[in-house]
SEZA-933824 format. One record per residue (C-alpha): residue number from 1; residue in one letter; x, z, y. Coordinates in nm, 4 decimals. Each point is the difference from the previous one (the first is absolute). Example, Ala and Ser with C-alpha at 12.3 -4.5 7.8 and 13.67 -1.06 7.14 Angstrom:
BEGIN
1,A,1.2300,0.7800,-0.4500
2,S,0.1370,-0.0660,0.3440
This chain:
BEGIN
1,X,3.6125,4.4072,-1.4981
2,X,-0.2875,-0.2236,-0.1100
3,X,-0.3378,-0.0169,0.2648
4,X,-0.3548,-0.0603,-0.1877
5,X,-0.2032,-0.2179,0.1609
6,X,-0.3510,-0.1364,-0.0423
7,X,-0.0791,-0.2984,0.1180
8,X,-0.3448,-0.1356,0.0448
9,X,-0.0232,-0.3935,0.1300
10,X,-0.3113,-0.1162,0.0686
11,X,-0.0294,-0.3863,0.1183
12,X,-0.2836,-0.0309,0.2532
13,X,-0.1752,-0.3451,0.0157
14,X,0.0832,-0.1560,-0.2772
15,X,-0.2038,-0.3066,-0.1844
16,X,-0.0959,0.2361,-0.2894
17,X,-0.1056,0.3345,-0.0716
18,X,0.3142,0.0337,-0.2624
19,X,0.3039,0.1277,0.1420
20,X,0.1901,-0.0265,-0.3114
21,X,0.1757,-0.3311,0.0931
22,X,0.1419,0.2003,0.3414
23,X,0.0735,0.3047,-0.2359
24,X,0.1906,-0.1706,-0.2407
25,X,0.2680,-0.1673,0.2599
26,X,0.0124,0.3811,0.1816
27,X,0.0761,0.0975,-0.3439
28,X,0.2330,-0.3058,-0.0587
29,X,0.2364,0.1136,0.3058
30,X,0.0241,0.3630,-0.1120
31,X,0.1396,-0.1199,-0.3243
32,X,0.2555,-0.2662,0.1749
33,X,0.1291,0.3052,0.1647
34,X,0.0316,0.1786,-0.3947
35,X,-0.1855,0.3061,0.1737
36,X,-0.1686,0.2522,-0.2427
37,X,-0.3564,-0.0349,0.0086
38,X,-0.3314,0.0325,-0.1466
39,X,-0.3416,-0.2078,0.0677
40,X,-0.3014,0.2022,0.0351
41,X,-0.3769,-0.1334,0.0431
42,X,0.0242,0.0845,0.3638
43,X,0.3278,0.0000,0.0841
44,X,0.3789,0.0127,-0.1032
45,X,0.2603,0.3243,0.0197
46,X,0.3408,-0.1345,0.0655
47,X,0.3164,0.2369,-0.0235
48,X,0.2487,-0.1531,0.2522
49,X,0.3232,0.1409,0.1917
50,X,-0.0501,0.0219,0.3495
51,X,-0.2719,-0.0772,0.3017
52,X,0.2020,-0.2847,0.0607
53,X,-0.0467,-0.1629,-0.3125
54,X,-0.3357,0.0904,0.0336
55,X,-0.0499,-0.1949,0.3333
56,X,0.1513,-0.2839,-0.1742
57,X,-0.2180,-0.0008,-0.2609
58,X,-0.2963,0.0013,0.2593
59,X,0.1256,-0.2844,0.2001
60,X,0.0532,-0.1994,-0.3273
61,X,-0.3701,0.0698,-0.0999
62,X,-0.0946,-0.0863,0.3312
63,X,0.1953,-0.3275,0.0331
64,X,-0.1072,-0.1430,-0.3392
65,X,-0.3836,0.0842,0.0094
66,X,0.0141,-0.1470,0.3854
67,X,0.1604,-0.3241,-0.1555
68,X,-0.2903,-0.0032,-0.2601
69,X,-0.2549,-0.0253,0.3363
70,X,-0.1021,0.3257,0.0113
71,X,-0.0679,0.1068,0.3517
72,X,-0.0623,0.3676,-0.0384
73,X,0.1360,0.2521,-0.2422
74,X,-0.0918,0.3934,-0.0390
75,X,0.3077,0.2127,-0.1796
76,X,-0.0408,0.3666,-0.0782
77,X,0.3099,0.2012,-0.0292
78,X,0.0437,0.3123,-0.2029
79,X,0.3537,0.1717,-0.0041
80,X,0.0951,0.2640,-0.2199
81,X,0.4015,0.1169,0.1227
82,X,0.0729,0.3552,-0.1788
83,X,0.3556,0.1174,0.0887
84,X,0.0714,0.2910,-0.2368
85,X,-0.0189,-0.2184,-0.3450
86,X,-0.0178,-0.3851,-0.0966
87,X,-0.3088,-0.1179,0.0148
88,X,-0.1296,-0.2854,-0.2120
89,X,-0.3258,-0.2028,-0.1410
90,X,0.0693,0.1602,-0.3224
91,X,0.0807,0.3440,0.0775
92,X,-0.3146,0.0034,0.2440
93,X,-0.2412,-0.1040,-0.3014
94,X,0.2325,0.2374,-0.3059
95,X,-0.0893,0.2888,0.2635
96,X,-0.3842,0.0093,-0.0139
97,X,-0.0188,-0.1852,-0.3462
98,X,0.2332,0.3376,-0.1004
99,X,-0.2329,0.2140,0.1581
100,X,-0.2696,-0.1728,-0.1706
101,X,0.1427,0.0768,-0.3136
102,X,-0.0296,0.4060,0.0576
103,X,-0.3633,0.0033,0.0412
């Protein structure tokens, strides 16, 4: 049963005000591991399988922005588990874009 997650990364100290660069390898390892996902201006919802995977994930962030000299890093974690149906990024948006629709 998929897990939602949100994950916001936020470099700390970094040579620039862009965080892009940072962003984009974050990004980069979420593909490698062909997870479903979708890039937001302030963050990225990632549908994955299990906390473990999820604590992979994390340590693989952490490990590759640490090897790019960053020397502090803030994540924010949102989980959505639901246990009576599948949950998904699509279904989540369909719902309220549904209930849009009635108004």
């Amino acid at each position: 049963m998929p897990i939602l997650t949100e994950l916001r990364v936020v470099p700390i100290g970094t040579s620039s005000a862009s965080l892009s660069s940072y962003i984009a390898m974050v990004i980069e390892l979420i593909r490698r591991r062909k997870l479903k996902y979708h890039l937001s201006p302030m963050g990225t919802c990632i549908e994955i399988q299990s906390f473990e995977e999820l604590a992979d994930l994390l340590n693989e962030v952490v490990s590759t922005l640490r090897s790019a000299t960053i020397n502090r890093i803030v994540i924010d974690i949102a989980i959505d588990i639901r246990f009576d149906k599948e949950l998904s990024l699509e279904s989540k948006v369909k719902s309220v874009e549904e209930k849009l629709e009635v108004q």
